[in-house]
N, C-alpha and C positions, 0 to 999 in steps of 0.2 A: 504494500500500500504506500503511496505516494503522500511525500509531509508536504504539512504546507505553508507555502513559503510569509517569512515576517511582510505584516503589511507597511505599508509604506505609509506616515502620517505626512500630510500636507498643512497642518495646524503647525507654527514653530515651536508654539511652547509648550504640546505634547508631543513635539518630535526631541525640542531640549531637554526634557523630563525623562521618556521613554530613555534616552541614549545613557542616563546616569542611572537609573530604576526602572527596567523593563516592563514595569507595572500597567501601561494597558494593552501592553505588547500579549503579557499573560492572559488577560481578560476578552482580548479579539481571540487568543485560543482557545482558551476552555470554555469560553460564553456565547459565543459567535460562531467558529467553523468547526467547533467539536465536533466529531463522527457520531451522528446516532445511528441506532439502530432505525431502519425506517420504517418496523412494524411496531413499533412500540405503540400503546393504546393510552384509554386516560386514565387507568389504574396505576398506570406510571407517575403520574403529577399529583398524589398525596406526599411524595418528597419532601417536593418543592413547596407543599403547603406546609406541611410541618416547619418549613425553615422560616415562612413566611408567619406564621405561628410565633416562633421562636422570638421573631423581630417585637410580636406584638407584645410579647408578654413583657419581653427585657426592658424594651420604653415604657411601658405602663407601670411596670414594676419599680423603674427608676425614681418616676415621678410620685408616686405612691411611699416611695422610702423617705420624702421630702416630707413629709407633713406626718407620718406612723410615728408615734411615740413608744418602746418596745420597754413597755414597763405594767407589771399585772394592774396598778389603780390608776393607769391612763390607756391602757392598747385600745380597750373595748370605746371608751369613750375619742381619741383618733379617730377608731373607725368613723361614728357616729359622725367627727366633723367633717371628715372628707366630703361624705357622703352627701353634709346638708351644707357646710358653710365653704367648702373650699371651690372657687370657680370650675365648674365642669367635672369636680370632683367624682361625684355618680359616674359619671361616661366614664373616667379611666377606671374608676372600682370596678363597674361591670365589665369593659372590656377585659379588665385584668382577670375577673372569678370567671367568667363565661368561657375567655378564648382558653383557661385552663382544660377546659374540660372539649371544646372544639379539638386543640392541642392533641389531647390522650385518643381523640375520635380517629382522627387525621393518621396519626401514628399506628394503632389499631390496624388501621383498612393496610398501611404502608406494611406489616409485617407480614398482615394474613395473605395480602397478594404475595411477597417474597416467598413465602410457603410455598402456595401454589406453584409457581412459575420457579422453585427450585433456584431462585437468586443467591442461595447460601452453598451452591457446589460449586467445587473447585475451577475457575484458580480465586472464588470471589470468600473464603472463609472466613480471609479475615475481613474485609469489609463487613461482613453478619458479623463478626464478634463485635464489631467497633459500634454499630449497631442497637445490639444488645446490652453495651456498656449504656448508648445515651439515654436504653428506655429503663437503665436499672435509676440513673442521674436524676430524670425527669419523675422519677416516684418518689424519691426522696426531695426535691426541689416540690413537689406536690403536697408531700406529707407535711412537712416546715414550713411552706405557705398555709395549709390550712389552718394551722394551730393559732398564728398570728393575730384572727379578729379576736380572740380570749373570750369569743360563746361557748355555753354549756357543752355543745359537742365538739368544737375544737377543746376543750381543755379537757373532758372524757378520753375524747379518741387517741390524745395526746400522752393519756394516762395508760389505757388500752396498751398500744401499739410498742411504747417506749419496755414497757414492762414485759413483754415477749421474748426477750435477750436473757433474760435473767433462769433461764433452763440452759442455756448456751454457759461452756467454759467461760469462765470469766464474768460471766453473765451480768450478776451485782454489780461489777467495778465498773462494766461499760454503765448501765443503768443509771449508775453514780452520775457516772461522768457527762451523759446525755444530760441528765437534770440541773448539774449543778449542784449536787445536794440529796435528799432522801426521799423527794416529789417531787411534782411540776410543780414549779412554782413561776419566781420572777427571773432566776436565774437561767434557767428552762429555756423561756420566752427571750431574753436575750441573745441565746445561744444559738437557736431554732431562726433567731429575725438574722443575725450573724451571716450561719451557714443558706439561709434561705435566699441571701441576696448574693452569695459568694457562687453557688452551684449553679446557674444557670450562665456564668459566662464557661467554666467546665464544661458546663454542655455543649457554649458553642465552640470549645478547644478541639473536642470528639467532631462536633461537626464538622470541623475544619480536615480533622486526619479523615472522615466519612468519604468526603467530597473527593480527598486525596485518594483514597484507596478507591472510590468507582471512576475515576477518571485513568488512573493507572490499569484498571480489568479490565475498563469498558461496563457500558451498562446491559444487563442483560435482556432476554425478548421475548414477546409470549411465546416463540416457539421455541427458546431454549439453545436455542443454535447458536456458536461463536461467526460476528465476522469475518468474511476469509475476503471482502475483494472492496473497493468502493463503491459496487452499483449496492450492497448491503444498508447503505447509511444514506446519513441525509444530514446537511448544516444544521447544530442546535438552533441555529436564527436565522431565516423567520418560523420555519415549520412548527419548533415544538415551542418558542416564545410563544405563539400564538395558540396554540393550546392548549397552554401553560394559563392564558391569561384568561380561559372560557371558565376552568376549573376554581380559578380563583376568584373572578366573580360571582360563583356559585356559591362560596367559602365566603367572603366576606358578607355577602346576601344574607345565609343562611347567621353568620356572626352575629350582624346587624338585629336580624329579628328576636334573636335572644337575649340581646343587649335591653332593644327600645322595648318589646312586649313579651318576655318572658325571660326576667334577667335572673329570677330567683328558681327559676325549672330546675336546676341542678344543684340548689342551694338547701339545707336544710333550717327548717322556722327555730326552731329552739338553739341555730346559734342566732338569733338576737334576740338574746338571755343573755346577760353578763355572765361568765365564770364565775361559776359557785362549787367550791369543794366539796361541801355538806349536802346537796341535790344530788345526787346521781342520775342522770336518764334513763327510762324505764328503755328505751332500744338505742342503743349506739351502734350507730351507722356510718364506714366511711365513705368517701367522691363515689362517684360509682364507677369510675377505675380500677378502683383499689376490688372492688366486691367479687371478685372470682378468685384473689386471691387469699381472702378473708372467709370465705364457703372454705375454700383448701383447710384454712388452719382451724373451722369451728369441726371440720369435720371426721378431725382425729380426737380420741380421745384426750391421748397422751398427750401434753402441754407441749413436751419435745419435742415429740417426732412430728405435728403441728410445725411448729416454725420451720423445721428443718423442713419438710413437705412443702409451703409455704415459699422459700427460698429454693427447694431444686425447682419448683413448677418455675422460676423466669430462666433461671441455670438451665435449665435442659432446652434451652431453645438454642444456646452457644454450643451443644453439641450435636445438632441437627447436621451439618457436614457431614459428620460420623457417622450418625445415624439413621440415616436416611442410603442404604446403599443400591439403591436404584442408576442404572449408568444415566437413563435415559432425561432429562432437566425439569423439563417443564409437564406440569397438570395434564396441559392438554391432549398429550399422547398415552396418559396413560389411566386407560379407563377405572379402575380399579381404585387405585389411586384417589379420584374423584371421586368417590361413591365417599371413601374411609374421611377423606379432606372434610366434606359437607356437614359428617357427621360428628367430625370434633369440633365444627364452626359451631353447632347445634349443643355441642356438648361444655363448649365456653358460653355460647347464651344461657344455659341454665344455670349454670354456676355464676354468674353476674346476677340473676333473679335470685337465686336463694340465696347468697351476698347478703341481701336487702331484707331475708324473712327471720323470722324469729330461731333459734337453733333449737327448736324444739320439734315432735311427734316426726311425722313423714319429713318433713325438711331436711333431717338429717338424714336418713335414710338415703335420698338423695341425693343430700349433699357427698356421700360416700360411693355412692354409685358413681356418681360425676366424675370425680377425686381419681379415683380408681382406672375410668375410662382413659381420664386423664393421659395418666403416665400410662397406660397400655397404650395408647395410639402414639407415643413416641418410644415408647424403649419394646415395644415389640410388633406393634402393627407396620412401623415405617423399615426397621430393620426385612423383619421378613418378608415385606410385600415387595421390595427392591428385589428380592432372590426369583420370586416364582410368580409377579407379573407377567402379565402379557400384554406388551406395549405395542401401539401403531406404530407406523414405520415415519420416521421423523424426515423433514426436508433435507436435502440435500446443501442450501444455504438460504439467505433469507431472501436475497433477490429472486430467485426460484421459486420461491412458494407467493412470494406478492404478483409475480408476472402470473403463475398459474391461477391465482384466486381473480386477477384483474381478468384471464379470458374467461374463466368460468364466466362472470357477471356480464358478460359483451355478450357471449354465448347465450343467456339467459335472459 
């Protein structure tokens, strides 16, 4: 495949810039005549949403560390002013709670496609590990965000969650050391406002080595096929700008209406309750992110094997490479495959619902079945079904299969 060659600036003071800091020299190649793949679809641009996400949160978040006071007998009351006295103050709260949870949507869809379409086999591994690290980042940047308004069920959930370690070697000392102390208290909230503003520029450090490592692989295609020639690809600009830009209008659209008429959908009423030690809440519930993995941990008895269960169900998706030994890449080809996929997409929606139900009668029950399904459809359904599928026969490259799909439809 043929490079391509530096552009040449006609502007002088991006040509005298470019000549000392190659910096838009980089950006006309990976932003502009990047090689795509040219069948790529728009299950591909929750990505770019997610980064686009990312942007929304850090500015909103910035502006919001401006006025939060991170102290137990002011956070709750902060909230409060933002909210009603600080100009436009509401518009950045809610973009900041709502695109949270847009955020974890975006990312979701972003993983369960990679499944699908086998974006985590070789040579792209480590890109899925890298991955994997920013959606472990983004839960924790999630969990330490939430605690911060200091309502009843952030400073519950705070109590909840923090306290889970404490079966883990060392357990107490970490626990300690999360708190500040022997509870949540004010030292907690300090610590949690700290790390909450500190992890999301990590996040975009990962982003940065992400972007790195799919531009070094190349991005992968619904058909699973590697580029072998140039008629394969197509300029990142204008082709996929542009439908890059259809998806994002959908996203900030969809943003927007949960901002202006439904900003509290994902919000829970009892946090605006001040934090009260002495209340307990009759159901504590986390984001609904969090809630399939919280099904995981009510659904072991043992306190232990709970968190540890808890923690391999995001871990075992870093060893999907592994295990997953199918030669063949992508969904599409392999029917079987498809059927088992569906059924764990099915199998993560109910464990997100029971997340939310009480851990009691048939929910558990459930909730164990779920659990169970769980880790069977990675540590043994995707091992053996690699062995003794029977897959269609895959294109030959990608240009090939779009010219044949293009006469099919002429023909038709």
């Amino acid at each position: 495949m043929s490079t391509t060659p530096d552009p040449v600036w006609s502007n002088r003071a991006i040509k005298w810039f470019d000549r000392r800091l190659p910096l838009f020299t980089m950006m006309h190649k990976e932003l502009i005549v990047y090689p795509t793949p040219r069948n790529i679809n728009y299950w591909w641009n929750f990505g770019s949403l997610a980064g686009v996400a990312l942007v929304i949160m850090i500015l909103t978040g910035i502006f919001l560390a401006m006025f939060y006071t991170p102290h137990e007998d002011m956070a709750f009351a902060s909230i409060e002013r933002i909210m009603r006295e600080v100009n436009y103050g509401w518009l950045i709260r809610f973009l900041h709670m709502n695109g949270a949870s847009m955020f974890f949507a975006v990312v979701y869809i972003h993983i369960l496609r990679g499944m699908y379409y086998g974006s985590y086999k070789a040579p792209r591994e480590l890109l899925w590990i890298i991955g994997v690290v920013i959606y472990i980042l983004m839960m924790a940047a999630a969990f330490l965000g939430y605690v911060l308004p200091w309502g009843q069920m952030s400073f519950w959930a705070a109590t909840v969650i923090t306290s889970l370690v404490t079966p883990l070697p060392f357990g107490e000392t970490i626990a300690i050391w999360l708190w500040g102390g022997y509870s949540v208290d004010n030292d907690t909230l300090k610590r949690f406002f700290s790390l909450h503003y500190l992890v999301p520029f990590l996040i975009f450090a990962f982003v940065f080595l992400h972007l790195w490592a799919l531009h070094t692989t190349k991005s992968n295609n619904p058909l699973g096929v590697e580029i072998k020639k140039p008629a394969d690809t197509l300029p990142f600009h204008p082709y996929f700008t542009v439908k890059d830009s259809v998806t994002l209008g959908a996203f900030l659209f969809l943003l927007c209406y949960f901002v202006f008429f439904a900003p509290n959908y994902f919000n829970h009423s009892i946090n605006y309750v001040m934090a009260d030690p002495l209340v307990t809440p009759e159901h504590i519930v986390p984001e609904w992110y969090f809630l399939p993995f919280y099904a995981i941990l009510r659904a072991i008895p043992d306190k232990l094997m709970g968190v540890v269960l808890m923690f391999a169900a995001i871990l075992v998706w870093a060893a999907l490479p592994w295990l997953d030994t199918s030669k063949v890449r992508s969904g599409r080809f392999r029917p079987t495959f498809r059927i088992f996929f569906w059924i764990f997409v099915a199998d993560a929606v109910l464990l997100t619902y029971l997340g939310a139900m009480p851990a009691e009668g048939i929910y558990v029950t459930l909730g164990q079945f779920a659990t169970a399904w769980y880790f069977i459809h990675f540590l043994v359904v995707l091992p053996i079904l690699g062995k003794v599928e029977k897959t269609e026969p895959v294109p030959e490259s990608i240009s090939a299969a779009v010219s044949a799909e293009h006469q099919k439809e002429a023909s038709a």
